[in-house]
DSSP file (Angstrom, degrees, kcal/mol; ACC not computed):
  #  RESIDUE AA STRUCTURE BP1 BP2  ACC     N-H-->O    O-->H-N    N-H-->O    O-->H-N    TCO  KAPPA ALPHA  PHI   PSI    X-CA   Y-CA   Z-CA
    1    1 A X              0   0    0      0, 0.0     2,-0.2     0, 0.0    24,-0.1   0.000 360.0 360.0 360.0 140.5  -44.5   26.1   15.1
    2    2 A X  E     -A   24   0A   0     22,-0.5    22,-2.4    57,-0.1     2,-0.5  -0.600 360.0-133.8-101.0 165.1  -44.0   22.4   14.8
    3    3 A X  E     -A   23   0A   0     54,-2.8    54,-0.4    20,-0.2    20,-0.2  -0.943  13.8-166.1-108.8 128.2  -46.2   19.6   15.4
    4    4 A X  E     -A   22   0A   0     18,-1.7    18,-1.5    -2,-0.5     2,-0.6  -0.640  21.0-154.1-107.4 129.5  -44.4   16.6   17.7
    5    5 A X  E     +AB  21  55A   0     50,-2.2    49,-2.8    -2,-0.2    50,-0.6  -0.928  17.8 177.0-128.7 144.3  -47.1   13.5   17.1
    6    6 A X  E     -AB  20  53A   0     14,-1.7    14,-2.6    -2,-0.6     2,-0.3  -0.916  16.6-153.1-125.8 135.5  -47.0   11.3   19.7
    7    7 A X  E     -AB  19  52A   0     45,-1.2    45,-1.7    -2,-0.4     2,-0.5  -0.706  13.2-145.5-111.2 177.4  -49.5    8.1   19.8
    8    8 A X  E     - B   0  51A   0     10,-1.4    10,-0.5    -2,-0.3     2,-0.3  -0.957  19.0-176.8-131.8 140.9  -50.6    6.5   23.5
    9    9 A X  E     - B   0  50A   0     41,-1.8    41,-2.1    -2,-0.5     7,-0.2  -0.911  26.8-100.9-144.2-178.9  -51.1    2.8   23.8
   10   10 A X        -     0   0    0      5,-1.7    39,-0.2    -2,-0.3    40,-0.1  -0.418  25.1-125.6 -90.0 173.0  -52.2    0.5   26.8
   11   11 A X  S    S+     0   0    0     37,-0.3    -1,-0.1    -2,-0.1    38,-0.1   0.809  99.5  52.6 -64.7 -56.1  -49.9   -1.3   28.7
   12   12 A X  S    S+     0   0    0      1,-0.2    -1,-0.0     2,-0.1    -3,-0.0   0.889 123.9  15.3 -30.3 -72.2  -51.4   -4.7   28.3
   13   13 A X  S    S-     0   0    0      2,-0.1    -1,-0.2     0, 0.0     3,-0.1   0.531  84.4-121.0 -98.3  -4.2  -51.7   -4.9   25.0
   14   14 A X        +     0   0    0      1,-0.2    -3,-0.1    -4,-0.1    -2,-0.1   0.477  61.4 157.8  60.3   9.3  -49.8   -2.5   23.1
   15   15 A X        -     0   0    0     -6,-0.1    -5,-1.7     1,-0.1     2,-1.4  -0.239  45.5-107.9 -41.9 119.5  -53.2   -1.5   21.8
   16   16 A X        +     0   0    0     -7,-0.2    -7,-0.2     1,-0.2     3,-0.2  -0.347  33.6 176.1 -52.5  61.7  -53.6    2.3   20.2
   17   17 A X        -     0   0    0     -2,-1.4     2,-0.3    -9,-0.2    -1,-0.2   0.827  58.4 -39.3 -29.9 -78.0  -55.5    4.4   22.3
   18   18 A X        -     0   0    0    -10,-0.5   -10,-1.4     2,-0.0     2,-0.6  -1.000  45.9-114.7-150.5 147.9  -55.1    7.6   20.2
   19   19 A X  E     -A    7   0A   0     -2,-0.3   -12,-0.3   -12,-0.2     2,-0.2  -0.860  25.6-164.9 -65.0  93.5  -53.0    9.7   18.3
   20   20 A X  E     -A    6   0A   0    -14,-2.6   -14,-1.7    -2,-0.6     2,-0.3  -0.684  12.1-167.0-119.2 129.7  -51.8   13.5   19.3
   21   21 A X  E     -A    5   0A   0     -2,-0.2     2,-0.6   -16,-0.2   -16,-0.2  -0.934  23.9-164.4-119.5 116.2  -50.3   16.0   17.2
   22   22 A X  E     -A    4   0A   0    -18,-1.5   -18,-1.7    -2,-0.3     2,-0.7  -0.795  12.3-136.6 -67.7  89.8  -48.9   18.6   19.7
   23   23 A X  E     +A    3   0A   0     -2,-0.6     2,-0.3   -20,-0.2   -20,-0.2  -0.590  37.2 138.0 -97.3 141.9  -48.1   21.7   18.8
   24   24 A X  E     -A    2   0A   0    -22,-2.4   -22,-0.5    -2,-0.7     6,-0.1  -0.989  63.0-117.6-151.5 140.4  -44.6   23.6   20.2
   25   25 A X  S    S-     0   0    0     -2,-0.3     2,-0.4   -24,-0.1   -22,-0.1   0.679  97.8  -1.2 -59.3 -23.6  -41.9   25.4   19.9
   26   26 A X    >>  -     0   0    0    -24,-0.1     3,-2.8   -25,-0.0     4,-1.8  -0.983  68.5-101.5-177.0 168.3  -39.6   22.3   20.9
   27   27 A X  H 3> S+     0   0    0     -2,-0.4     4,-1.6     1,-0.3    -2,-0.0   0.445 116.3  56.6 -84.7   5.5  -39.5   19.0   21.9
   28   28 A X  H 3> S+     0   0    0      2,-0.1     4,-0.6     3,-0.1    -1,-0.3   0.466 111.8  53.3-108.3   5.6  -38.9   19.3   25.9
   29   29 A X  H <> S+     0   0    0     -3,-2.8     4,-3.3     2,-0.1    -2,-0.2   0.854 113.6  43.7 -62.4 -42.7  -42.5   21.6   25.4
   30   30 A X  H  X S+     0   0    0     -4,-1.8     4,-0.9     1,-0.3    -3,-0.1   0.916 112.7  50.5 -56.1 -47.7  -44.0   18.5   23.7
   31   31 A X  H  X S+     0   0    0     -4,-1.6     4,-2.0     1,-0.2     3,-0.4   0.832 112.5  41.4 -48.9 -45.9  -42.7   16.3   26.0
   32   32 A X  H  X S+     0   0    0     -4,-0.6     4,-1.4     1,-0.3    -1,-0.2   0.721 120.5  46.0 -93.4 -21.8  -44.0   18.0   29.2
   33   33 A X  H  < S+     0   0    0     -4,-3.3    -1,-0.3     2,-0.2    -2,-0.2   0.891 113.1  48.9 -75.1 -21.2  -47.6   18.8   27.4
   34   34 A X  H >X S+     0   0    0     -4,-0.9     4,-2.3    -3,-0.4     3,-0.8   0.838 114.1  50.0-106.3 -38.5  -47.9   14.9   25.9
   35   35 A X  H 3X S+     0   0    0     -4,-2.0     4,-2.7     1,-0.3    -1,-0.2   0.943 103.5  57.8 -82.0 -28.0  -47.0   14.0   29.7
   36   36 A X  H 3< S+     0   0    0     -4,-1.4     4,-0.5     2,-0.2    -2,-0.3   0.433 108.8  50.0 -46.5 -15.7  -49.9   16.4   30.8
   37   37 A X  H <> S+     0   0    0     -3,-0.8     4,-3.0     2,-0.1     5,-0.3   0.628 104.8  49.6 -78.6 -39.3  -52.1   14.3   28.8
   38   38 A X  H  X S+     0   0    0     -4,-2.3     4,-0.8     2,-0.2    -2,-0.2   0.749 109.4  53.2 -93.1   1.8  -51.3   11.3   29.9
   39   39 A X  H  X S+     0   0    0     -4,-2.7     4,-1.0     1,-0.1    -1,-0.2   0.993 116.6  43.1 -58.4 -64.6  -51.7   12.6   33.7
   40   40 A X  H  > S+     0   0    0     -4,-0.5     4,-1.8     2,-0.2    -2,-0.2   0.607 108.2  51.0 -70.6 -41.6  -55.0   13.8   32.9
   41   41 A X  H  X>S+     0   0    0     -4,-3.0     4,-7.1     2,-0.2     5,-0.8   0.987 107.5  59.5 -83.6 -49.3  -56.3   10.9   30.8
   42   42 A X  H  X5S+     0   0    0     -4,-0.8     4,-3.6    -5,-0.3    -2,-0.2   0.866 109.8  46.4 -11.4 -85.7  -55.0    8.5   34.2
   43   43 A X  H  <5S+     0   0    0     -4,-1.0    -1,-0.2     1,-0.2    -2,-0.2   0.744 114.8  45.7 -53.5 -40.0  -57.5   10.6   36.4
   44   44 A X  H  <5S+     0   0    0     -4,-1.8    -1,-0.2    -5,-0.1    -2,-0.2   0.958 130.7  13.9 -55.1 -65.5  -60.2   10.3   34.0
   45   45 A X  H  <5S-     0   0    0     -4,-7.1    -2,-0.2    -5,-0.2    -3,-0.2   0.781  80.6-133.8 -70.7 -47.8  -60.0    6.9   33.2
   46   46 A X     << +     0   0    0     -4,-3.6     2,-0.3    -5,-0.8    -4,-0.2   0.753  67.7 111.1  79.0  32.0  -58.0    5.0   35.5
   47   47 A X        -     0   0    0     -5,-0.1     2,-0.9    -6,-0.0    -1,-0.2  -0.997  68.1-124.1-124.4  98.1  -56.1    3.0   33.0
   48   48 A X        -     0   0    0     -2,-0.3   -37,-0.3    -3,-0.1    -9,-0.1  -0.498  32.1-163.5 -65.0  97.8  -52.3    3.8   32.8
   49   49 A X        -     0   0    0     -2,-0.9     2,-0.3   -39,-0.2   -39,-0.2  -0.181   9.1-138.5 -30.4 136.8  -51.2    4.8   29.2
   50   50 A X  E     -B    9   0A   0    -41,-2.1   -41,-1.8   -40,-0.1     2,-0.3  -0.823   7.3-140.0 -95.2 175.6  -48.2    4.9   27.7
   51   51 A X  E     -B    8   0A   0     -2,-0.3     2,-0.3   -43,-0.2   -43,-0.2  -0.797  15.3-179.6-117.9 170.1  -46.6    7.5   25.3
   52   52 A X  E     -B    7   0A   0    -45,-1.7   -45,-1.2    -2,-0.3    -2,-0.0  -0.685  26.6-127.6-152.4 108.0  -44.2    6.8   22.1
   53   53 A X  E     +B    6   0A   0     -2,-0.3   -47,-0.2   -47,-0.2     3,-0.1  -0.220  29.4 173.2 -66.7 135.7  -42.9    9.6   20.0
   54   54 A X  E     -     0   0A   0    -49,-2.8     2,-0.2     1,-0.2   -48,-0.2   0.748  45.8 -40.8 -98.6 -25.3  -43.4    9.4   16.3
   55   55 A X  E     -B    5   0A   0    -50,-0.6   -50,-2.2     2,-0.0    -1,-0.2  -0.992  40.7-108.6 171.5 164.4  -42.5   12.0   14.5
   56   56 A X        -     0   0    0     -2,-0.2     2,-0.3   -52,-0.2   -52,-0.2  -0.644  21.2-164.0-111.5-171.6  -42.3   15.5   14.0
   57   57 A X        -     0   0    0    -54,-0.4   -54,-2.8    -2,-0.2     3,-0.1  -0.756   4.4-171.6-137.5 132.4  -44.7   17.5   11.1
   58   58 A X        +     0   0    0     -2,-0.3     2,-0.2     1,-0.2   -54,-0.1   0.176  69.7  57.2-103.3  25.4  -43.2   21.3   10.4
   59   59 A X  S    S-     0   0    0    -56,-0.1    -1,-0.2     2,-0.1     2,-0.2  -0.778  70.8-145.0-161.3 104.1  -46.1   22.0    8.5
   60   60 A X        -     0   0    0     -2,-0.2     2,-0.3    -3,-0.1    -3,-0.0  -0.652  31.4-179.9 -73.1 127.4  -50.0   22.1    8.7
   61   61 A X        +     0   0    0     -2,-0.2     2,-0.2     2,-0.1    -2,-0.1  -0.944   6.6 170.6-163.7 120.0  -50.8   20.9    5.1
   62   62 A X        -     0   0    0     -2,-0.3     2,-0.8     0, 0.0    -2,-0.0  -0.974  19.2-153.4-158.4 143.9  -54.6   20.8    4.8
   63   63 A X              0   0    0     -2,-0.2    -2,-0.1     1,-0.1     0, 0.0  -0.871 360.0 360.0-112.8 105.7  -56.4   20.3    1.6
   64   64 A X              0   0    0     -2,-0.8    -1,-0.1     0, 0.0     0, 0.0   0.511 360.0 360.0 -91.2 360.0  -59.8   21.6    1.0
């Protein structure tokens, strides 16, 4: 499964909120979970977000 990473920034500033790597079988999953974040984060906060796609990863590469 790949990972779509998507970062979120403010409107205002173009400031970085956070970073997401999403994982899915394809990119109109990623899309529709990444936009399921940014509903959710809206409700929480009450600050509108945007999203910006970055990249893809096809590989979890973790080094112990």
């Amino acid at each position: 499964m790949k990972q779509y990473v998507f970062s979120f920034y403010t409107v205002q500033g173009e400031t970085i909120v956070w970073e997401e790597a999403i994982p899915a079988s394809g990119m109109m999953e990623a899309f529709s979970k990444a936009r399921l974040l940014l509903v959710k984060h809206k409700q929480e906060k009450g600050v509108p977000v945007r999203v910006r796609y970055k990249g893809v990863r096809y590989r979890q590469t973790d080094i112990a």
